[in-house]
ZAVO-149341 format. One record per residue (C-alpha): x, z, y; residue in three letters. Coordinates in nm, 2 decimals, padded with zeros to 4 digits, m for minus. Layout:
BEGIN
+--------+--------+--------+------+
:      x :      z :      y : type :
+--------+--------+--------+------+
:      X :      Z :      Y :  ALA :
...
+--------+--------+--------+------+
***
This chain:
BEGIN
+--------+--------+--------+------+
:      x :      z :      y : type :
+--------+--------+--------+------+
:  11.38 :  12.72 :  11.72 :  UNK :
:  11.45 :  12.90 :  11.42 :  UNK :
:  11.50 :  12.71 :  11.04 :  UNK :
:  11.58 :  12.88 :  10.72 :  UNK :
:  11.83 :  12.64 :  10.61 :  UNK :
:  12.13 :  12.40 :  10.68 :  UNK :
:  11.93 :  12.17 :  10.44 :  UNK :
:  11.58 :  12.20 :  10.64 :  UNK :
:  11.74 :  12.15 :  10.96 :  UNK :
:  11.93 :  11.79 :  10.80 :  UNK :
:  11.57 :  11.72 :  10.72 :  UNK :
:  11.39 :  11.78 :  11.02 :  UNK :
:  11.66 :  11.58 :  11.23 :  UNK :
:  11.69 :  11.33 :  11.04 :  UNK :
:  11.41 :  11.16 :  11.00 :  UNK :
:  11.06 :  11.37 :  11.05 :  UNK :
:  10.82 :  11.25 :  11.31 :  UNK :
:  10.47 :  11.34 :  11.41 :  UNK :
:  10.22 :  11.19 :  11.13 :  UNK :
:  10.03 :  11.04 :  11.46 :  UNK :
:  10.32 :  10.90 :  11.60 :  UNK :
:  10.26 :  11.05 :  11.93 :  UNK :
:  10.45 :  11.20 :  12.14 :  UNK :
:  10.51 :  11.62 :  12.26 :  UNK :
:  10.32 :  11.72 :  12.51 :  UNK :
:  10.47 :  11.73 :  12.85 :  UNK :
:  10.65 :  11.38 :  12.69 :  UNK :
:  10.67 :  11.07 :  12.89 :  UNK :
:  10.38 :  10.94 :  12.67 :  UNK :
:  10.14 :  11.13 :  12.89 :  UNK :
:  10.29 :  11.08 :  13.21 :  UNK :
:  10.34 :  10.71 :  13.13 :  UNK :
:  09.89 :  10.79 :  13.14 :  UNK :
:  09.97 :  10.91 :  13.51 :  UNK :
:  10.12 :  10.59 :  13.57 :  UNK :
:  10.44 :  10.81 :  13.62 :  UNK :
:  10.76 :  10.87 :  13.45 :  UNK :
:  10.95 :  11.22 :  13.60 :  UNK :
:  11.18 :  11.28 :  13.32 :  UNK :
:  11.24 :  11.08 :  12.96 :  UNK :
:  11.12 :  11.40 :  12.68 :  UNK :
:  11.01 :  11.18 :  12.39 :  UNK :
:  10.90 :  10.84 :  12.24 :  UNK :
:  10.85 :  11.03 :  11.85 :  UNK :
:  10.93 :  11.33 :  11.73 :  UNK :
:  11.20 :  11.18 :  11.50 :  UNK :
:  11.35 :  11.07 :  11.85 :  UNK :
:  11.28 :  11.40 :  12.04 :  UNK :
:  11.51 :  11.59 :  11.81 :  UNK :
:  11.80 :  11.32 :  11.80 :  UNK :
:  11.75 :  11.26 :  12.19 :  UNK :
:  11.77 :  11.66 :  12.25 :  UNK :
:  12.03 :  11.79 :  12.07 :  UNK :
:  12.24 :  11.44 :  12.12 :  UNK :
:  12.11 :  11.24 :  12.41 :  UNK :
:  12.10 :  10.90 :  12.17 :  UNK :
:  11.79 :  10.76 :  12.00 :  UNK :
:  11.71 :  10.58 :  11.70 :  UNK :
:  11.67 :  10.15 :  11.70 :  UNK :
:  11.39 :  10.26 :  11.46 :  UNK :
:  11.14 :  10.43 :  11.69 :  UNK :
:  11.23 :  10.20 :  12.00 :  UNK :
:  11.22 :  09.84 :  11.81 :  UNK :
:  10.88 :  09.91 :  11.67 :  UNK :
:  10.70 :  10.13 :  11.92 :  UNK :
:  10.83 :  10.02 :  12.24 :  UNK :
:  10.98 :  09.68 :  12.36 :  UNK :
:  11.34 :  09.73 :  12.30 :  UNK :
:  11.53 :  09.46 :  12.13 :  UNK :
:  11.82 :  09.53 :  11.90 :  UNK :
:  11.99 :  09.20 :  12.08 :  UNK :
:  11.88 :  09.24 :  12.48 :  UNK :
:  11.84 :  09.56 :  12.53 :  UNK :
:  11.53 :  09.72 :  12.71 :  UNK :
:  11.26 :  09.47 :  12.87 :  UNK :
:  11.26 :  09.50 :  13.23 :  UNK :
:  10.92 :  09.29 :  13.30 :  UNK :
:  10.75 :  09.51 :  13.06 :  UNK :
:  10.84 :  09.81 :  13.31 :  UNK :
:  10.78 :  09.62 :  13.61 :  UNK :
:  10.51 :  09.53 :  13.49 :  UNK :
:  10.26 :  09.88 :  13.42 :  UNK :
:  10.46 :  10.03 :  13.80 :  UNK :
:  10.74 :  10.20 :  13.65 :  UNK :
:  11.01 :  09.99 :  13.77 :  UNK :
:  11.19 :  10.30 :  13.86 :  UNK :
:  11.29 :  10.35 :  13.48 :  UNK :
:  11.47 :  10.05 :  13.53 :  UNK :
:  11.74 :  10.19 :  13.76 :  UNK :
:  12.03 :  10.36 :  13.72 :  UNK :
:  12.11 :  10.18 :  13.38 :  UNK :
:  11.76 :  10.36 :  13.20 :  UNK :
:  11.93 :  10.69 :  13.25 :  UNK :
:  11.57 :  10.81 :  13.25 :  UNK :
:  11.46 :  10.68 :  12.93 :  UNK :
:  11.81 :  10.63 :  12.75 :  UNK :
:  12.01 :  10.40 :  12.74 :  UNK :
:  12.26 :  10.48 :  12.41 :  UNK :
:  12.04 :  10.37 :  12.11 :  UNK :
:  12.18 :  10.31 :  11.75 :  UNK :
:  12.07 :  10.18 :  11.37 :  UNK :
:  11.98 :  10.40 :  11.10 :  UNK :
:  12.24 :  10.66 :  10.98 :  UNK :
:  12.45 :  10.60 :  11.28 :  UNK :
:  12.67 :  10.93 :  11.35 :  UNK :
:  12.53 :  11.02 :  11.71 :  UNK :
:  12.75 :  11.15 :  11.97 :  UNK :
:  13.08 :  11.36 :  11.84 :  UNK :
:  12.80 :  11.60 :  11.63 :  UNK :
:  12.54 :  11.88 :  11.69 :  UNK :
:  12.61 :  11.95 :  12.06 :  UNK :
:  12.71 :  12.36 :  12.15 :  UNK :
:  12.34 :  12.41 :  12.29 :  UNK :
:  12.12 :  12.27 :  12.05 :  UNK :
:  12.40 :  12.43 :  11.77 :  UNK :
:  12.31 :  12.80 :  11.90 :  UNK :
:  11.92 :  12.73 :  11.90 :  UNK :
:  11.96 :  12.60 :  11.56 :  UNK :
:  12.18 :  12.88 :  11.45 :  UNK :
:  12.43 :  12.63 :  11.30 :  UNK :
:  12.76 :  12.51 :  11.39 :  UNK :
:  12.87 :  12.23 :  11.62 :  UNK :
:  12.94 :  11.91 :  11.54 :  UNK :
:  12.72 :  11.86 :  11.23 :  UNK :
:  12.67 :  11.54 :  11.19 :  UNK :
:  12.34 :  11.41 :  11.31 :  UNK :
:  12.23 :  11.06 :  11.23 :  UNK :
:  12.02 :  10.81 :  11.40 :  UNK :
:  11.63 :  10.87 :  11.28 :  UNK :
:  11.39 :  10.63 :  11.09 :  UNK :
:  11.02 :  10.71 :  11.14 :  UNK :
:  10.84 :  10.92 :  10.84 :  UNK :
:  10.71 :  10.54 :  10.69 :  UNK :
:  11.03 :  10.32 :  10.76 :  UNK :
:  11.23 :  10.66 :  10.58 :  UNK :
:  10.99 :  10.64 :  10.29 :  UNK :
:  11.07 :  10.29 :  10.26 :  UNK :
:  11.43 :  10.34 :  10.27 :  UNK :
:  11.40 :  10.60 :  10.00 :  UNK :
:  11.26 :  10.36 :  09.78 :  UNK :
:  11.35 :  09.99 :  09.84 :  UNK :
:  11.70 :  10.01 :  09.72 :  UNK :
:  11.72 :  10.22 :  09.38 :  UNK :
:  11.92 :  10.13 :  09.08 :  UNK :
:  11.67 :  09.92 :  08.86 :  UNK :
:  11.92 :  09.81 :  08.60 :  UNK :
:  11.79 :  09.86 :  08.17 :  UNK :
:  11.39 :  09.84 :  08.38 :  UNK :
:  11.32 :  09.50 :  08.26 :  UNK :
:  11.24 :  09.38 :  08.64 :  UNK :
:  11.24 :  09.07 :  08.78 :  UNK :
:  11.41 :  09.21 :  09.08 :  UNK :
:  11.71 :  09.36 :  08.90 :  UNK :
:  11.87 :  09.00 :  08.92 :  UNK :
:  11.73 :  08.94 :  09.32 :  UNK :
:  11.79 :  09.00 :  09.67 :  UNK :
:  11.71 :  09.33 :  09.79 :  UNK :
:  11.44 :  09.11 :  09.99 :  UNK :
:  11.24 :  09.04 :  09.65 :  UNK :
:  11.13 :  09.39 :  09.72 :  UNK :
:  10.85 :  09.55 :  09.88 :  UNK :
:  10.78 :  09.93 :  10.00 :  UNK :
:  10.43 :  10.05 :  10.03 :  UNK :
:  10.39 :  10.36 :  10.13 :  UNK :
:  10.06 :  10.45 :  10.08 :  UNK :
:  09.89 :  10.79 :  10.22 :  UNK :
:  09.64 :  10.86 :  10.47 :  UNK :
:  09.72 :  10.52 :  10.57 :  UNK :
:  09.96 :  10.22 :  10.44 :  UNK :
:  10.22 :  10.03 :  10.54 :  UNK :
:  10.39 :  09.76 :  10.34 :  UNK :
:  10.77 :  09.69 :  10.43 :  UNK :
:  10.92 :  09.38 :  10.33 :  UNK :
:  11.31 :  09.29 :  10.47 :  UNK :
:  11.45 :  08.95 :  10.50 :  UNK :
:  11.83 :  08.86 :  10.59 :  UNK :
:  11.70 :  08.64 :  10.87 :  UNK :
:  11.42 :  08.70 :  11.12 :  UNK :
:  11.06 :  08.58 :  10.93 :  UNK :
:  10.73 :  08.59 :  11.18 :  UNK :
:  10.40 :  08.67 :  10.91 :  UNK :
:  10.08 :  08.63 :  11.12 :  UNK :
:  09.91 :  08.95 :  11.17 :  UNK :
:  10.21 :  09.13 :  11.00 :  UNK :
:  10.44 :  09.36 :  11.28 :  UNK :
:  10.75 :  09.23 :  11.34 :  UNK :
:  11.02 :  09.08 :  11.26 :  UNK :
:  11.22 :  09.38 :  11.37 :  UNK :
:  11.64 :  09.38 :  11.36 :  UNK :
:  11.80 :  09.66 :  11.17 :  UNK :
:  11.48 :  09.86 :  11.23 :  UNK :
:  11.49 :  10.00 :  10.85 :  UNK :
:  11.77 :  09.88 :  10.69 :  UNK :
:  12.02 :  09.82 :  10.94 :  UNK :
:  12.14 :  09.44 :  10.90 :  UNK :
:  11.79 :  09.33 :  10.76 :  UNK :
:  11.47 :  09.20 :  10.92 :  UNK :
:  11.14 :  09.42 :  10.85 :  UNK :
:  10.83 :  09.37 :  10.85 :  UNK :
:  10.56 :  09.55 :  10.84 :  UNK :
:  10.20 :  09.51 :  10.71 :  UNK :
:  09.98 :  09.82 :  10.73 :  UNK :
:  09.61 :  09.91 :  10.63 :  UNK :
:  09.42 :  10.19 :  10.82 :  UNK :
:  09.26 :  10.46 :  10.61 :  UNK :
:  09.30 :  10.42 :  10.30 :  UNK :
:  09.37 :  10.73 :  10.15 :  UNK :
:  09.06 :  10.87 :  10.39 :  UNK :
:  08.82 :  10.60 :  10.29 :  UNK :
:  08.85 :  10.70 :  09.95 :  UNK :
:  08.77 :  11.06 :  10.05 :  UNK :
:  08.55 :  10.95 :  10.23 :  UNK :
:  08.37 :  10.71 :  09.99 :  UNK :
:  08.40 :  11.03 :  09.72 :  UNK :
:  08.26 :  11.30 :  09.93 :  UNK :
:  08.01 :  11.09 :  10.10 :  UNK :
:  07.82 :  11.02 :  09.76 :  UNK :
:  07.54 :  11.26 :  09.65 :  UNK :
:  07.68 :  11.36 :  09.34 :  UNK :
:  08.01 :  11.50 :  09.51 :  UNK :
:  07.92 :  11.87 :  09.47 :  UNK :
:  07.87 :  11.80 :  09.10 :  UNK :
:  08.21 :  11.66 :  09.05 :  UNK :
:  08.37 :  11.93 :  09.28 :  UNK :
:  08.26 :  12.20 :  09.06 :  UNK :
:  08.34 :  12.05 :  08.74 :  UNK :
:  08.71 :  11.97 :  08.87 :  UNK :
:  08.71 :  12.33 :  08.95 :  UNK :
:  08.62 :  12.43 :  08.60 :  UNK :
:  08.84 :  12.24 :  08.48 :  UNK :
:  09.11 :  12.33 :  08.68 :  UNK :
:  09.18 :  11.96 :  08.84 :  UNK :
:  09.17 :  11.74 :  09.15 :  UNK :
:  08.84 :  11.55 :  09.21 :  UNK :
:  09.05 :  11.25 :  09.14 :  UNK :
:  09.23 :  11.37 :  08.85 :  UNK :
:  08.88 :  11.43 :  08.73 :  UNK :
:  08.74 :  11.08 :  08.81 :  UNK :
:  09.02 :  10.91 :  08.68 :  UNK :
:  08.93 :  11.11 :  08.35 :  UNK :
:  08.58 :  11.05 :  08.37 :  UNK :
:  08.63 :  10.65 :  08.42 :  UNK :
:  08.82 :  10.65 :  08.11 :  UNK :
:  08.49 :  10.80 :  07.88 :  UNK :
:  08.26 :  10.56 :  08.03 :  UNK :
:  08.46 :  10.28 :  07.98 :  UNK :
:  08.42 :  10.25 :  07.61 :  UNK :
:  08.60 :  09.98 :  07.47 :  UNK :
:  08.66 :  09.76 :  07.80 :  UNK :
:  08.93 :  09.79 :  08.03 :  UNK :
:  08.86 :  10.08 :  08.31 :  UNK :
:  08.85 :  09.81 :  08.60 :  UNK :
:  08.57 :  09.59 :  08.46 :  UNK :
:  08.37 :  09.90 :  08.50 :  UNK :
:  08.30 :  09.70 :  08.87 :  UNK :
:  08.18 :  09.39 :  08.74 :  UNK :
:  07.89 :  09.41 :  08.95 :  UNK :
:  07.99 :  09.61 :  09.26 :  UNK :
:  08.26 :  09.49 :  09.54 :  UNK :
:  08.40 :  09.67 :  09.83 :  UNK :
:  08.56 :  09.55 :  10.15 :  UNK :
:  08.78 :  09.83 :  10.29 :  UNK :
:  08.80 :  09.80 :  10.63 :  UNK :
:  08.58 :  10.07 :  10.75 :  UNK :
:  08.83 :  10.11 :  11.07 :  UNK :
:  08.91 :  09.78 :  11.14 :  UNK :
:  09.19 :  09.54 :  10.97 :  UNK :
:  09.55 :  09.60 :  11.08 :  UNK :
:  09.70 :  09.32 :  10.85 :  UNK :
:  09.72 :  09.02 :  10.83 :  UNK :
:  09.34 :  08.99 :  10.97 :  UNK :
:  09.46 :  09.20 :  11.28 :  UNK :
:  09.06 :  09.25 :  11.35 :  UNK :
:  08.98 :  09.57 :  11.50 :  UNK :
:  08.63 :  09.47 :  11.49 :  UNK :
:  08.59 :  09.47 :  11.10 :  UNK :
:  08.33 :  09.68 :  10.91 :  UNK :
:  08.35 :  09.77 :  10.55 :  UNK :
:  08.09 :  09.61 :  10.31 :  UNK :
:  07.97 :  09.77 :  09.97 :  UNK :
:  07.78 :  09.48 :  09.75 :  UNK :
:  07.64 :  09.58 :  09.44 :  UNK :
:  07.46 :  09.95 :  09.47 :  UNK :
:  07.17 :  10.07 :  09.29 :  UNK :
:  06.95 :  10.40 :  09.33 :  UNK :
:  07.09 :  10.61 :  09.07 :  UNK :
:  07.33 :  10.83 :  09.24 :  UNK :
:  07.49 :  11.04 :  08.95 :  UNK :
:  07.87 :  11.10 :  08.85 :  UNK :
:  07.91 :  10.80 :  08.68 :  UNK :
:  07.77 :  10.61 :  08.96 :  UNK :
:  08.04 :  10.79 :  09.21 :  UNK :
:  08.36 :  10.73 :  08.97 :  UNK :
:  08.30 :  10.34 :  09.00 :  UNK :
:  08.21 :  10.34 :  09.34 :  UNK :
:  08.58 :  10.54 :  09.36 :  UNK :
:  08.72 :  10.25 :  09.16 :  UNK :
:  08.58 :  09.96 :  09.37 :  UNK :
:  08.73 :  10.16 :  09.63 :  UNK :
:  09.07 :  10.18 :  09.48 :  UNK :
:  09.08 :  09.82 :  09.39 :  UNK :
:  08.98 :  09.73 :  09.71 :  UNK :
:  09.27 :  09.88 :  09.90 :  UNK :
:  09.49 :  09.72 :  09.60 :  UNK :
:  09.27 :  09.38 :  09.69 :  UNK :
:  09.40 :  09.44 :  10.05 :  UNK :
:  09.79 :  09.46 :  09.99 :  UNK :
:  09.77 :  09.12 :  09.77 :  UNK :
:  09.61 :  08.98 :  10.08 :  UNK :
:  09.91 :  09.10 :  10.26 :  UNK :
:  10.18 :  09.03 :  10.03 :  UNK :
:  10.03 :  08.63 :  09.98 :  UNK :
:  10.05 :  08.65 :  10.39 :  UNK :
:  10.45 :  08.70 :  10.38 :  UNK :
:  10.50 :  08.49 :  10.11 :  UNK :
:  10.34 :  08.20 :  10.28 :  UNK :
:  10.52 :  08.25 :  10.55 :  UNK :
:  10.87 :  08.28 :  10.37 :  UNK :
:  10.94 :  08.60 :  10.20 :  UNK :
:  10.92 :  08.60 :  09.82 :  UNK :
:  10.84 :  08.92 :  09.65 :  UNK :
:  10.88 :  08.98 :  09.31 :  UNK :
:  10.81 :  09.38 :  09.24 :  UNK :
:  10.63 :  09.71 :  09.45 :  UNK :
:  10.81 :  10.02 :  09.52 :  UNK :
:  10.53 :  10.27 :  09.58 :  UNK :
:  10.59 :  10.61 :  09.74 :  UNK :
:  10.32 :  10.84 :  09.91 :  UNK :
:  10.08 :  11.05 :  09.81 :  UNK :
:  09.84 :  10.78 :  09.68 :  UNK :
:  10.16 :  10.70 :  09.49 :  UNK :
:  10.07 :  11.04 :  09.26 :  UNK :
:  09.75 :  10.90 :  09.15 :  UNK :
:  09.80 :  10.66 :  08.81 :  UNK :
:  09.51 :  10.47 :  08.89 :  UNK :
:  09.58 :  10.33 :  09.23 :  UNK :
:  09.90 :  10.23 :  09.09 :  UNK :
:  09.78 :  10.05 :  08.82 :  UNK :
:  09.50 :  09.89 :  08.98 :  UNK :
:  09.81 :  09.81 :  09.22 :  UNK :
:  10.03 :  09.63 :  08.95 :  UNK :
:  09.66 :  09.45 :  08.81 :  UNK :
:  09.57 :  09.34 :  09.10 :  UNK :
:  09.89 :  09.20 :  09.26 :  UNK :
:  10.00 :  09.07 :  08.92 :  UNK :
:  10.35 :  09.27 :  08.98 :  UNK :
:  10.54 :  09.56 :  08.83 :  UNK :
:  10.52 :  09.88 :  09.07 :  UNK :
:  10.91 :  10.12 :  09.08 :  UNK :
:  10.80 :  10.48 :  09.12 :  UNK :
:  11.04 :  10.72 :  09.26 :  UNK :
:  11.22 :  10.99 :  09.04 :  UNK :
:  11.18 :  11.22 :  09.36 :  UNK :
:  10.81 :  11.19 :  09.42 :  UNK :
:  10.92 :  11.29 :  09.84 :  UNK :
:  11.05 :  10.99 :  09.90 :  UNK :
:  11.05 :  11.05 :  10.28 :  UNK :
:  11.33 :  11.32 :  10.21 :  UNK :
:  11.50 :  11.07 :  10.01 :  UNK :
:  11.55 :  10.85 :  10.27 :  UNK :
:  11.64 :  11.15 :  10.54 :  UNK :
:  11.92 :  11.21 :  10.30 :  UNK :
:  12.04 :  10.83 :  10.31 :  UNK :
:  12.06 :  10.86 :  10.64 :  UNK :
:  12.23 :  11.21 :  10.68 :  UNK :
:  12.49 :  11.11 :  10.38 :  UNK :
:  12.58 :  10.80 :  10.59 :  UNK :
:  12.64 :  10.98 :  10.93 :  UNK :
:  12.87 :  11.24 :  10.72 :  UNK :
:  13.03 :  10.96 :  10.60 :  UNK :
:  13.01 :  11.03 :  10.25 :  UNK :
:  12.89 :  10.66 :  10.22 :  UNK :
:  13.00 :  10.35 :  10.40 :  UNK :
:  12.65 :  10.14 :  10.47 :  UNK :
:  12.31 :  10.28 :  10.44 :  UNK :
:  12.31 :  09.97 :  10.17 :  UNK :
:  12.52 :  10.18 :  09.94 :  UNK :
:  12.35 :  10.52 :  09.98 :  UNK :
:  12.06 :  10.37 :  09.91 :  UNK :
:  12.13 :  10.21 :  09.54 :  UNK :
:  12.32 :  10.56 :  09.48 :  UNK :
:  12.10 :  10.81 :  09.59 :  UNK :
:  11.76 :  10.62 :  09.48 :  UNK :
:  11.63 :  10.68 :  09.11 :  UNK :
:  11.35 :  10.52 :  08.94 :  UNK :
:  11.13 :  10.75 :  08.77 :  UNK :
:  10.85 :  10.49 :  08.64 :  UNK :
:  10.79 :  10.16 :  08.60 :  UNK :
:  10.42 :  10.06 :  08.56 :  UNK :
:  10.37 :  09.67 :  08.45 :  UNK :
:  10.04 :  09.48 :  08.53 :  UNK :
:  09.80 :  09.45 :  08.23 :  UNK :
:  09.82 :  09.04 :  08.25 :  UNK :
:  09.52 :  08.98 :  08.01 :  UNK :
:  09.31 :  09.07 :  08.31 :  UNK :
:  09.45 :  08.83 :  08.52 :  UNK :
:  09.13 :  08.62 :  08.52 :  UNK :
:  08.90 :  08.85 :  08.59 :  UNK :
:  09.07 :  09.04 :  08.91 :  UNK :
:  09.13 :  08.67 :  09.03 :  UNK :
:  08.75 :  08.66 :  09.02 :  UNK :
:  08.71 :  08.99 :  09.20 :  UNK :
:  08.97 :  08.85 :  09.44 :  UNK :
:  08.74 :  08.56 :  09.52 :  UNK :
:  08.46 :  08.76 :  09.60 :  UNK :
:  08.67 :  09.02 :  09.83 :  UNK :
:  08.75 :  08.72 :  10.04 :  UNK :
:  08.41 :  08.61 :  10.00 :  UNK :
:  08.28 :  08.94 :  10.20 :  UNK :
:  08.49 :  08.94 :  10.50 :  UNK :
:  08.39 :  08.54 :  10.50 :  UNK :
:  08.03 :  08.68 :  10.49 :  UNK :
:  08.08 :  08.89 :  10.76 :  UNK :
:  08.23 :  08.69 :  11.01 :  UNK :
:  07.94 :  08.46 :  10.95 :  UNK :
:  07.66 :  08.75 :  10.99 :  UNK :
:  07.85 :  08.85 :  11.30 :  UNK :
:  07.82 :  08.50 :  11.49 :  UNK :
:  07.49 :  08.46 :  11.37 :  UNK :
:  07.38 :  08.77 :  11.59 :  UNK :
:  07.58 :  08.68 :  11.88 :  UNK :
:  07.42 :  08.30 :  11.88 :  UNK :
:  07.12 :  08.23 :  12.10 :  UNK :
+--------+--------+--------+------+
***
């Protein structure tokens, strides 16, 4: 295994896991699909590194991907249950049995082995992994927000909720004791910020159904080669484009007339309906640029649409969230932020490091070298905020509107769907 840098290596152990969340080949995962477990390799790649050159895992991967608890331990019925009792024995020597929080120091360091593959010394401290979400979340959640102007400067690290928003999103809220939000994963015990209660809300595809909405449309090779003439991203582009033919309205109005339901892959949260479609309302036959950039839009506030949905799911059920902290790389595009803070109605804190998944890597290394004493601290030292965005609140009325008819269409749905199963 060969690295370039002491700093790379930190990195990779840290916190990195596969973007699929599956595990190596030859892993348990896919002997677990023989209905046999030989020999424990890996749960995540975060874990496969930490297991390997340790022999301890992460609370992280194992709270929220398996059915570990941070209070009993493994679940023996669960194993008893799919045939592999066997894993059981021996005090889970097979599948590990030494699990810690976030930015634990594992084991006395680097072990000799994995130090001469790695070409470093031994001993390095090596700390307990997150998965590449739950570190985004950590890099963000706890920065420094004082002379912002923020509600959440005065609150509760709890007021706060981490979206990290890619090919795919996942909104982590945290709460000092446990809170159960229908639809929403969780509650899991020091699973991202060790001490805290997380859950987890998530929406499938969304940075793909916007590329997929955008390079679907008939007037995609157009826009493609004028963002190449003009030396820009399609979206960089669009987002230009909506502001000339907005004229003197506010760019969101543009969509008035035309709604979008976003779950073309099913609804993860708080619906937690695989059998969801998406819904366009509102198209007409033209099919030019202008035509595409809204469609983008309804698309983008759609997916914003969705995490309001979410967030009035946790509050209901007890948390109370008072400001965003984007990070991803949907997190790079100013209008899905903005249609973000419009649409929820709350400020969004965007990172000063735009990698906020190394941010929280470094937390969690800082904390195993001890140069912190809780991942708590780490966290409001090493996070920075590099932008505030506040929602425009003279369109309050009108995205409450849209609101009402995004919960209109998956209303409309349901009802088309049990009219074609009736008799």
């Amino acid at each position: 295994m060969k690295v370039k840098s002491e700093s790379e290596v930190a990195q990779s152990c840290l916190t990195l896991s596969d973007p699929m969340d599956c595990s190596l080949p030859g892993s348990s995962i896919h002997r677990i699909s023989q209905a046999r477990v030989l020999e424990w390799d890996a749960i995540a790649f975060s874990d496969h590194l930490s297991y390997h050159i340790i022999y301890q895992g992460s609370l992280c991967s194992l709270v929220c991907k398996w059915t570990y608890s941070a209070e009993k331990g493994w679940d023996d019925s669960f194993w008893k249950m799919v045939g592999l009792e066997d894993l059981v024995t021996d005090n889970y020597s097979k599948i590990g049995n030494q699990v810690l929080p976030p930015g634990a120091s594992l084991g006395s360091g680097l072990t000799p082995e994995a130090a001469k593959d790695l070409g470093l010394p031994p001993g390095i401290a090596v700390a307990a992994s997150l998965i590449d979400a739950h570190a985004g979340g950590l890099g963000v959640i706890g920065a420094d927000v004082k002379g912002h102007g923020l509600a959440c400067e005065g609150q509760p690290v709890t007021s706060r909720l981490a979206v990290i928003c890619g090919t795919s999103s996942c909104h982590m809220g945290i709460s000092k004791n446990p809170i159960f939000v229908p639809g929403v994963w969780g509650p899991y015990f020091s699973a991202m910020v060790p001490g805290f209660w997380l859950n987890e809300g998530g929406q499938s595809i969304t940075g793909k159904l916007i590329d997929h909405m955008v390079q679907g449309h008939a007037a995609f090779p157009e826009l493609q080669a004028k963002a190449t003439a003009r030396g820009q991203s399609v979206y960089a582009y669009l987002n230009s484009h909506l502001d000339l033919i907005k004229k003197a309205q506010p760019v969101g109005f543009l969509t008035v007339d035309l709604h979008v339901w976003p779950d073309f892959h099913g609804n993860r949260s708080p619906l937690a309906d695989l059998t969801l479609k998406g819904m366009v309302t509102g198209l007409k036959l033209s099919q030019d640029l202008d035509d595409l950039a809204i469609l983008y839009l309804a698309t983008v506030q759609a997916i914003a649409f969705g995490t309001r949905l979410i967030i009035e799911a946790m509050e209901s059920a007890g948390h109370s969230i008072s400001t965003l902290f984007l990070c991803g790389g949907l997190s790079k595009n100013p209008l899905f932020v903005q249609m973000h803070a419009d649409i929820t109605g709350l400020p969004v804190v965007l990172s000063q490091e735009v990698e906020s998944v190394l941010v929280g890597a470094a937390v969690l290394g800082a904390c195993a070298s001890g140069d912190f004493a809780s991942v708590q601290e780490a966290m409001a030292k090493m996070s920075k905020v590099g932008k505030v965005v506040f929602p425009r609140h003279e369109d309050k009325r009108y995205y409450d509107k849209k609101y009402q008819v995004f919960l209109k269409l998956v209303e409309h749905q349901k009802e088309y769907a049990a009219i074609m199963k009736g008799d």
